[in-house]
C-alpha positions in Angstrom: -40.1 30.9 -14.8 -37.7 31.8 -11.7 -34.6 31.5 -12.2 -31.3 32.9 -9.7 -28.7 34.7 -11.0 -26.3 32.2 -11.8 -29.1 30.4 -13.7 -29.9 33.5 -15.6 -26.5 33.6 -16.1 -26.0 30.2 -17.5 -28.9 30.3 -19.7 -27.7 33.6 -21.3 -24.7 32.3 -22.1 -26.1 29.1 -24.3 -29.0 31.3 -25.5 -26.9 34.4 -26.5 -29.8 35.6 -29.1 -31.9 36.7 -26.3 -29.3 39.4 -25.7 -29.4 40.1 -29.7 -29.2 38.1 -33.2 -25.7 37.0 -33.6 -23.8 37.5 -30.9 -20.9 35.5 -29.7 -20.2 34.2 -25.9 -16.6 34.2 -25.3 -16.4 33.6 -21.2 -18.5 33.2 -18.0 -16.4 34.6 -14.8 -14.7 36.8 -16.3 -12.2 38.2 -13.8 -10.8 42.5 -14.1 -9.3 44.7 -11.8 -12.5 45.7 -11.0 -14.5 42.5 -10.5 -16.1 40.0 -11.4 -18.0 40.3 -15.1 -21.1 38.0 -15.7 -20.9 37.4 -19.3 -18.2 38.6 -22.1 -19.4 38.3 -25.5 -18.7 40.1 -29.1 -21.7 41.3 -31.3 -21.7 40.7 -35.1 -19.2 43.5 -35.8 -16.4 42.7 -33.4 -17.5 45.0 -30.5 -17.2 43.7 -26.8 -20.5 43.3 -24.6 -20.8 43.1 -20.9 -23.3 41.5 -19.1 -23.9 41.8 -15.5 -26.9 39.3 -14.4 -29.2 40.9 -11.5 -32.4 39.3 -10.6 -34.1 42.2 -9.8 -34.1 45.8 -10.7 -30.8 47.2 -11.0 -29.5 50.0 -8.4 -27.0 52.7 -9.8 -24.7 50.9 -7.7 -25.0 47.9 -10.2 -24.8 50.0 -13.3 -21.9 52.1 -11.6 -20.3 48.7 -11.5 -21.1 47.4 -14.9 -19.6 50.7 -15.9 -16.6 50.0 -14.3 -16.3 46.6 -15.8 -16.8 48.2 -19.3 -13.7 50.3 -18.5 -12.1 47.3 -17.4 -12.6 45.1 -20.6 -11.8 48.7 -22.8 -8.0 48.6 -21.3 -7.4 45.0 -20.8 
């Protein structure tokens, strides 16, 4: 299966048990101070998760920026 990012994206969000067993999407495009974040969703005991789709293999500059969107979602 090939998929692009906002595919992956998509299908994440209305399959959120691939990411792990009960886990709630809350918002696509979710817009911080710091960018853009993928996927916003809460695990089974209330905790935030932050997915950033990349097709490929992620750079540090991609988890440097997922990091930055944790912080983000931690003080908004």
């Amino acid at each position: 299966m090939y998929f692009d990012e906002d595919e992956l994206r998509d299908y994440i969000f209305e399959n959120p048990g691939v990411l792990e067993e009960r886990v709630e999407t809350l918002a696509r495009e979710v817009k911080t101070s710091t960018g853009v974040i993928d996927i916003l969703a809460k695990d089974s005991e209330g905790r935030y998760i932050v997915v950033d789709v990349k097709r490929g293999t992620a750079t540090r500059d991609a988890v440097y920026q997922l990091y930055k969107y944790v912080v983000s979602v931690e003080k908004e």
